[in-house]
N, CA, C and O of each residue as an XYZ file, in Angstrom:
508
protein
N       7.350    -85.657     57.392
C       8.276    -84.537     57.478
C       9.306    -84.682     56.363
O       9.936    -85.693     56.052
N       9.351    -83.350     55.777
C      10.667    -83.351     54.709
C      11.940    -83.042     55.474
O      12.162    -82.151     56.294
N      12.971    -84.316     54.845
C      14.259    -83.816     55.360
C      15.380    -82.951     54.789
O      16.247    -82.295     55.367
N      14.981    -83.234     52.782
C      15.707    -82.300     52.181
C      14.559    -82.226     50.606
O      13.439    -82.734     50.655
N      14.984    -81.660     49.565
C      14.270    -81.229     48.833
C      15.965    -81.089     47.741
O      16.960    -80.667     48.331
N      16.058    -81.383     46.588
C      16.928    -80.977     45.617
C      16.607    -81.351     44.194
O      16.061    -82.311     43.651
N      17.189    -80.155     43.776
C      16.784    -79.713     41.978
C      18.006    -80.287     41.527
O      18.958    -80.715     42.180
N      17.853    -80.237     40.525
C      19.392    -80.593     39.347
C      19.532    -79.357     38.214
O      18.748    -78.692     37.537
N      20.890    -79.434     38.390
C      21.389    -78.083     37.659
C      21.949    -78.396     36.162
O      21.970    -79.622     36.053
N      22.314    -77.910     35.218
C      23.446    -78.152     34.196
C      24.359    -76.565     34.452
O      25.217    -76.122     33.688
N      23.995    -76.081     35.420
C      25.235    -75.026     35.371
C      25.355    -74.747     37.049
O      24.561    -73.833     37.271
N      26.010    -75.148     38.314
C      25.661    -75.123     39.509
C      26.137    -73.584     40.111
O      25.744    -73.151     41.194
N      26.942    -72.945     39.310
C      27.682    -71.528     39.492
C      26.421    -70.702     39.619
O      26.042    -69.966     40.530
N      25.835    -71.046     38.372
C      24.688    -69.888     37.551
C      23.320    -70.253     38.671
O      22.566    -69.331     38.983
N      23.127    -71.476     39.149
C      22.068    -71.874     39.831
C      22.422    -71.374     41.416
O      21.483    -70.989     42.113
N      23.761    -71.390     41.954
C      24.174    -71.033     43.163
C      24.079    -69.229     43.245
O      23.901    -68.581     44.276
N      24.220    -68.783     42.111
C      24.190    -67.224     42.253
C      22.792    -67.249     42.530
O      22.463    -66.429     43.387
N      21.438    -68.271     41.840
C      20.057    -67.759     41.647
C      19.666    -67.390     43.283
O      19.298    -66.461     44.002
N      20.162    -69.350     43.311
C      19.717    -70.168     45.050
C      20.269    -68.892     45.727
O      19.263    -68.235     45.993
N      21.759    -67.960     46.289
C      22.236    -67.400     47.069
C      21.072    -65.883     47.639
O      20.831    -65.378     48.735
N      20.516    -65.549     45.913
C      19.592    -64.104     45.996
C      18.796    -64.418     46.632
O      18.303    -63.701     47.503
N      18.366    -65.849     46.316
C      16.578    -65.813     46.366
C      16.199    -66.312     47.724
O      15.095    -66.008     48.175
N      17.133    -67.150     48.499
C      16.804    -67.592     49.440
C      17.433    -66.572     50.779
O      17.042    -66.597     51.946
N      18.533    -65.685     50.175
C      18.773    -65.019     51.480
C      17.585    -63.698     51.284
O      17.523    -62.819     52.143
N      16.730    -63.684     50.137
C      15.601    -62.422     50.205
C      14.517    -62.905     51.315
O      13.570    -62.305     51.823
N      14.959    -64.065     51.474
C      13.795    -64.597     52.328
C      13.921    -64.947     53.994
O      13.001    -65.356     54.702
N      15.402    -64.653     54.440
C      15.459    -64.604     55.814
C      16.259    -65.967     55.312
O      16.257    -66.573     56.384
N      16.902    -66.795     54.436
C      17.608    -67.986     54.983
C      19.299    -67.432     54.016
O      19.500    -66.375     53.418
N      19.975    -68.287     54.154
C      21.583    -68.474     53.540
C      21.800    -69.449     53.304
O      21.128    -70.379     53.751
N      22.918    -69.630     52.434
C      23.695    -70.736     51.924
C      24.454    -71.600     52.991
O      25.393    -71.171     53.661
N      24.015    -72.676     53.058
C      25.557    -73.286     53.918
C      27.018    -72.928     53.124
O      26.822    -73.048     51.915
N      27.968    -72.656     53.321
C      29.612    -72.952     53.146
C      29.689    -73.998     52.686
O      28.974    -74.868     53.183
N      30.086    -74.155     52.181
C      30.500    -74.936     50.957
C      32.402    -74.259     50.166
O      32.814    -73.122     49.938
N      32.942    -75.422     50.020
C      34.233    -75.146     48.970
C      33.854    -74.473     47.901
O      32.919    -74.816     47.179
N      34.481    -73.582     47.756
C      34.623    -72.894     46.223
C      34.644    -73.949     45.166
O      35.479    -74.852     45.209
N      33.816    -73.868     44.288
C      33.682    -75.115     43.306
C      32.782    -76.389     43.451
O      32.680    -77.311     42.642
N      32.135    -76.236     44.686
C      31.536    -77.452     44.879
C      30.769    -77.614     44.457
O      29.965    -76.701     44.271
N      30.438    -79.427     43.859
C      29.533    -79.536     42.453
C      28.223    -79.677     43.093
O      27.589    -80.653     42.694
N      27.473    -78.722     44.270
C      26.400    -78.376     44.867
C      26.233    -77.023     45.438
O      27.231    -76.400     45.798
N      24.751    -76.396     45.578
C      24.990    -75.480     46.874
C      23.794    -76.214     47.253
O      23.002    -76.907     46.615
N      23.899    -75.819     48.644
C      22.523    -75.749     49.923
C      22.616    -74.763     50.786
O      23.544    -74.020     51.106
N      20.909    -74.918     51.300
C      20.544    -74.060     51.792
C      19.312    -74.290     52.536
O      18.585    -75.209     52.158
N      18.896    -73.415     53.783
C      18.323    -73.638     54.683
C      17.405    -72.546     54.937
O      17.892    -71.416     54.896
N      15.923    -72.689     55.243
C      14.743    -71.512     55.334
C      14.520    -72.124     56.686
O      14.610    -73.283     57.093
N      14.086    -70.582     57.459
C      14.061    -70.981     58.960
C      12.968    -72.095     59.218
O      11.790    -72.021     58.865
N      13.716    -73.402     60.065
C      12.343    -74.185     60.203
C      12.045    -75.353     59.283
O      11.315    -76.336     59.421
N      13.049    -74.830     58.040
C      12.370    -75.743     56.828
C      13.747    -76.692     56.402
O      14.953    -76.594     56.629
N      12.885    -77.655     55.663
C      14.158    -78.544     54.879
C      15.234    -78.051     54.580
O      15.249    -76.856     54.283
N      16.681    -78.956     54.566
C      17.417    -78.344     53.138
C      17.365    -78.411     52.401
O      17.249    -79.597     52.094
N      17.366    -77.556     51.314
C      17.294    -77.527     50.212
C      18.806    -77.753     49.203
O      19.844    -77.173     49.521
N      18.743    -78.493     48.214
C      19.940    -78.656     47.665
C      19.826    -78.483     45.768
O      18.874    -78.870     45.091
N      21.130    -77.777     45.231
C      20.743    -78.039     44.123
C      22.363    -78.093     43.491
O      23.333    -77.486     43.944
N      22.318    -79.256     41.993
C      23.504    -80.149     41.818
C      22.960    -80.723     40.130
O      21.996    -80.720     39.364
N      24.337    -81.165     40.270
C      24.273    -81.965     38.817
C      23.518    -83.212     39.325
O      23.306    -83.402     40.523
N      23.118    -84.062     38.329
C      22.055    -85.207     38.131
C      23.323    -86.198     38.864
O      24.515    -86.095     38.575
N      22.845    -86.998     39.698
C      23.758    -88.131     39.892
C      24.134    -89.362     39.211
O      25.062    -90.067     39.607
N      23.542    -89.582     38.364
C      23.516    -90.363     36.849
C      24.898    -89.666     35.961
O      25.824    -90.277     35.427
N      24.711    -88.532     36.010
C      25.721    -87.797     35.054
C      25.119    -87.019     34.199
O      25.594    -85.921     33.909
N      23.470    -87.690     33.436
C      22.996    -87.451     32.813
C      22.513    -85.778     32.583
O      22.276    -85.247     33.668
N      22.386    -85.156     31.778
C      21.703    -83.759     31.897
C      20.590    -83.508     32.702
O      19.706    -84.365     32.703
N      20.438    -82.394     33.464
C      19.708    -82.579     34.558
C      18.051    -82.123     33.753
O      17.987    -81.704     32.597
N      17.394    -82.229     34.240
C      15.546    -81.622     33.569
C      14.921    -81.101     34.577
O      15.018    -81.546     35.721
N      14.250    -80.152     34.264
C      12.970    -80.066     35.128
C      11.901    -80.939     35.303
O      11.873    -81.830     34.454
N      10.775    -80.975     36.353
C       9.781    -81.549     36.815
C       8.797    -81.247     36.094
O       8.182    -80.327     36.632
N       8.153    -81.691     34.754
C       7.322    -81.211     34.399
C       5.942    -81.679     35.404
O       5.615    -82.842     35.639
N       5.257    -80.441     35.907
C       4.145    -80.347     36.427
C       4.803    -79.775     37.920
O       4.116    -79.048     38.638
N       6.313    -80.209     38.342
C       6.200    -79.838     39.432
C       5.976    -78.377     40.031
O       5.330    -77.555     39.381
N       6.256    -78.213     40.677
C       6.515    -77.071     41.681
C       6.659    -77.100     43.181
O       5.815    -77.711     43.836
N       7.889    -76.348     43.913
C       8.006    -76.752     44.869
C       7.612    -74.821     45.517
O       7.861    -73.766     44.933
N       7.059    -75.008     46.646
C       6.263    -73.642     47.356
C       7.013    -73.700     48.707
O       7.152    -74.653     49.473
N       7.662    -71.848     48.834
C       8.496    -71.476     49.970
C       7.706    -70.794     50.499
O       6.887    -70.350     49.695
N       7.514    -70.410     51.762
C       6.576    -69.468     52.665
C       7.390    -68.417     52.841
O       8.541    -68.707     53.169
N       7.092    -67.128     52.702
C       7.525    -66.132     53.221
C       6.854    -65.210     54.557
O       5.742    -65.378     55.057
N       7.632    -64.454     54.853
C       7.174    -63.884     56.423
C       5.937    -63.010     55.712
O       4.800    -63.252     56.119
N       6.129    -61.907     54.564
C       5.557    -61.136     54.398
C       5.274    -60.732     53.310
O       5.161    -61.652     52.500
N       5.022    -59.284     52.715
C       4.885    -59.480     51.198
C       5.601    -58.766     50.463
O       5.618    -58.822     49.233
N       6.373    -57.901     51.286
C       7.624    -57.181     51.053
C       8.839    -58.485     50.257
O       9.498    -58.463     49.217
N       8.658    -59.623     51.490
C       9.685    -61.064     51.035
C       9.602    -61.575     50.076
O      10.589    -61.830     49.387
N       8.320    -61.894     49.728
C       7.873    -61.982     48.452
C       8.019    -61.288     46.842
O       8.386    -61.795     45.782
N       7.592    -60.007     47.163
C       8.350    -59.184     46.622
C       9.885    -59.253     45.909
O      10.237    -59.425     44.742
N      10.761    -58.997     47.394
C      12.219    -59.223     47.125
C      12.515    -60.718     46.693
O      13.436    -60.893     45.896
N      12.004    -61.501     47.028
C      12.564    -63.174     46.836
C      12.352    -63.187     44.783
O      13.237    -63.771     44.158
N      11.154    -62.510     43.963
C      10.397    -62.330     42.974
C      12.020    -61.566     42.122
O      12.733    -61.982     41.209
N      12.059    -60.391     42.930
C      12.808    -59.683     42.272
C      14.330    -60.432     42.418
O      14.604    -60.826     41.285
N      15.053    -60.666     43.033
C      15.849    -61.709     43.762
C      16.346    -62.708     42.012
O      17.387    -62.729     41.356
N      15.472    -63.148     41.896
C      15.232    -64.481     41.183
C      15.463    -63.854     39.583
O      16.204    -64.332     38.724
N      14.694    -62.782     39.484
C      14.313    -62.467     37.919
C      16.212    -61.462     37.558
O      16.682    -61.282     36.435
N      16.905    -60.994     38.964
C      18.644    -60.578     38.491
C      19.225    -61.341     38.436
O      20.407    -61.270     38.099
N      18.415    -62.748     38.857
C      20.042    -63.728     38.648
C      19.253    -65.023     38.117
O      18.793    -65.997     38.713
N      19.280    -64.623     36.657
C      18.913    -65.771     36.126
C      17.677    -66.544     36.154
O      17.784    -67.708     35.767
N      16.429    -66.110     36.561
C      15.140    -66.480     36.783
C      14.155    -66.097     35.723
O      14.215    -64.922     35.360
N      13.701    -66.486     35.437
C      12.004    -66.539     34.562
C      10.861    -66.194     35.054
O      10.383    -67.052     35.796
N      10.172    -65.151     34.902
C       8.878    -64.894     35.482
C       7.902    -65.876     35.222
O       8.002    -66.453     34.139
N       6.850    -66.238     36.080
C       6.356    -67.502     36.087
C       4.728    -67.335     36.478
O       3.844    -68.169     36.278
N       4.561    -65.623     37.274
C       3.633    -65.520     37.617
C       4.185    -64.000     38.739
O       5.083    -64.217     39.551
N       3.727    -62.950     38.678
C       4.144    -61.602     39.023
C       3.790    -61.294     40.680
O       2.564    -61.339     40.774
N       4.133    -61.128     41.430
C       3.648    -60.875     42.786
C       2.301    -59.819     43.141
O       2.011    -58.624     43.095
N       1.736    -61.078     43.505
C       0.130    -60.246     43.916
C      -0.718    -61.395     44.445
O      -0.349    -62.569     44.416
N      -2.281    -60.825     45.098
C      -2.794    -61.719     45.204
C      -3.382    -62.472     44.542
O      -3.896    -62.172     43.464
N      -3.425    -63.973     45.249
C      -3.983    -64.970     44.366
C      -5.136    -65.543     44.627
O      -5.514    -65.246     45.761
N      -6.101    -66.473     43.872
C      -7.308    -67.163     44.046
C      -8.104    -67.174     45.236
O      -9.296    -66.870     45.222
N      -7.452    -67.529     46.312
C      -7.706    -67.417     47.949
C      -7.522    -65.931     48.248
O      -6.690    -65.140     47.804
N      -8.458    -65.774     49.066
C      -8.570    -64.877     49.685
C      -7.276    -64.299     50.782
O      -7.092    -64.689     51.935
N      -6.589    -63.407     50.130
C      -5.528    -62.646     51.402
C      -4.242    -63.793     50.827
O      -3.244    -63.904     51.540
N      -4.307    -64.371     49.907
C      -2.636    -65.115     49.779
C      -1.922    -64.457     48.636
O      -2.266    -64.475     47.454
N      -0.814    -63.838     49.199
C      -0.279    -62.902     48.028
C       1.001    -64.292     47.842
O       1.136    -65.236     48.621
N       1.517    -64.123     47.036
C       2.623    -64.843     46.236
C       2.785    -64.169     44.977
O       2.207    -63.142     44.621
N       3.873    -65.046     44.151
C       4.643    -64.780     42.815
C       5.426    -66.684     42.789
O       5.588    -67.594     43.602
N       5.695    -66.429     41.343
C       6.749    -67.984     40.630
C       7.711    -67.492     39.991
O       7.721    -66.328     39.592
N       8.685    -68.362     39.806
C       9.493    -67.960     39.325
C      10.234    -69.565     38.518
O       9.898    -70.620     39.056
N      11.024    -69.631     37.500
C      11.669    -70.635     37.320
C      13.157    -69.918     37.242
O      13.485    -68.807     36.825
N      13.986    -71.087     37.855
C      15.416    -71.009     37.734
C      16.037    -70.946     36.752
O      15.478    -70.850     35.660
N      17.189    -70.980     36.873
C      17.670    -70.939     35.684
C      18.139    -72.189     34.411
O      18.755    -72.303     33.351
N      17.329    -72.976     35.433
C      17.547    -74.529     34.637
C      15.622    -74.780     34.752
O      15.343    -75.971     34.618
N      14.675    -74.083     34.914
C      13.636    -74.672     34.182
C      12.826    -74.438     35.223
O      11.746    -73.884     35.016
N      13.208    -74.819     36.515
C      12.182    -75.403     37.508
C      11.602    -74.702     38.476
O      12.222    -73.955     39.233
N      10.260    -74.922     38.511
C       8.955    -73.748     39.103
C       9.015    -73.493     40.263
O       9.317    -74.548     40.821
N       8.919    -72.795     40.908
C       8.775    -72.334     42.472
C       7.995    -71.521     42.411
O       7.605    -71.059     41.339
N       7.454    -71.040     43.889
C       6.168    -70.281     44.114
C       6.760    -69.855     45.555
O       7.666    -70.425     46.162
N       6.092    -68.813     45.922
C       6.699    -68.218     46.857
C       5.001    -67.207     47.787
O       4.421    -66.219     47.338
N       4.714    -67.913     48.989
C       3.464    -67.124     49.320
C       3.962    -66.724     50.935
O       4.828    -67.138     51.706
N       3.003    -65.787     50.965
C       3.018    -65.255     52.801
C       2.394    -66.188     53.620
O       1.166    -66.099     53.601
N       2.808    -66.963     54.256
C       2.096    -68.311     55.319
C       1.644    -69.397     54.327
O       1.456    -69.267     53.117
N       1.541    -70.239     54.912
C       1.286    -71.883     54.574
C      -0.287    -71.906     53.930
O      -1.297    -72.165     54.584
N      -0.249    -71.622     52.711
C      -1.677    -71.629     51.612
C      -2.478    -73.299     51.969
O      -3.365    -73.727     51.231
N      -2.103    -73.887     52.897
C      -2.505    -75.092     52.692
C      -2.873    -75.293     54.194
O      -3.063    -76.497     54.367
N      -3.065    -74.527     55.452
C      -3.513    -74.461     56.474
C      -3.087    -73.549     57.441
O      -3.623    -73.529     58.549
């Protein structure tokens, strides 16, 4: 079981506006947090938290090359909005919403605004 999941930012304002669209297109919200805080998180019904922040090193933060981390959505409308969500605030098209390889799994990707891949499908592509 995952207990949390977190990216690294070099801008956490610009990454908290992305995180705020994309995850409330999807049925979840931001925890509260102080104005300024050098994090946001956030919670999908059911699922990990998710967190995203400067590198704890100090160092400039990077993306995962190869990674990708995959959110389930209810539907394909969510999908949809989570796609569009992502690409007004600072997101990269990564892959356009529709179906994919499998039979009946619609999704879309997107990268943040610091690099890093996400995927976004209707139910759990993996069972």
């Amino acid at each position: 079981m995952i207990m949390s999941i977190r990216v690294g930012s070099n801008d956490v304002a610009k990454a908290r506006a992305f995180y705020d669209a994309t995850f409330t297109a999807l049925g979840g919200e931001p925890t509260a947090l102080p104005a300024g805080a050098p994090m946001g998180m956030y919670r999908l019904p059911g699922g990990p938290v998710f967190l995203v922040g400067g590198a704890a090193d100090g160092a400039p933060a990077t993306f995962a090359n190869g990674g990708t981390i995959l959110l389930i959505a209810q539907d394909e409308a969510a999908v949809d909005a989570w796609h569009a969500a992502g690409l007004a605030n600072g997101g990269g098209d990564e892959g356009a919403p529709g179906h994919r390889e499998r039979p009946n799994r619609y999704g879309a990707y997107l990268r943040d605004p610091d690099g890093n891949k996400f995927g976004c499908y209707v139910g759990n592509i993996f069972g």
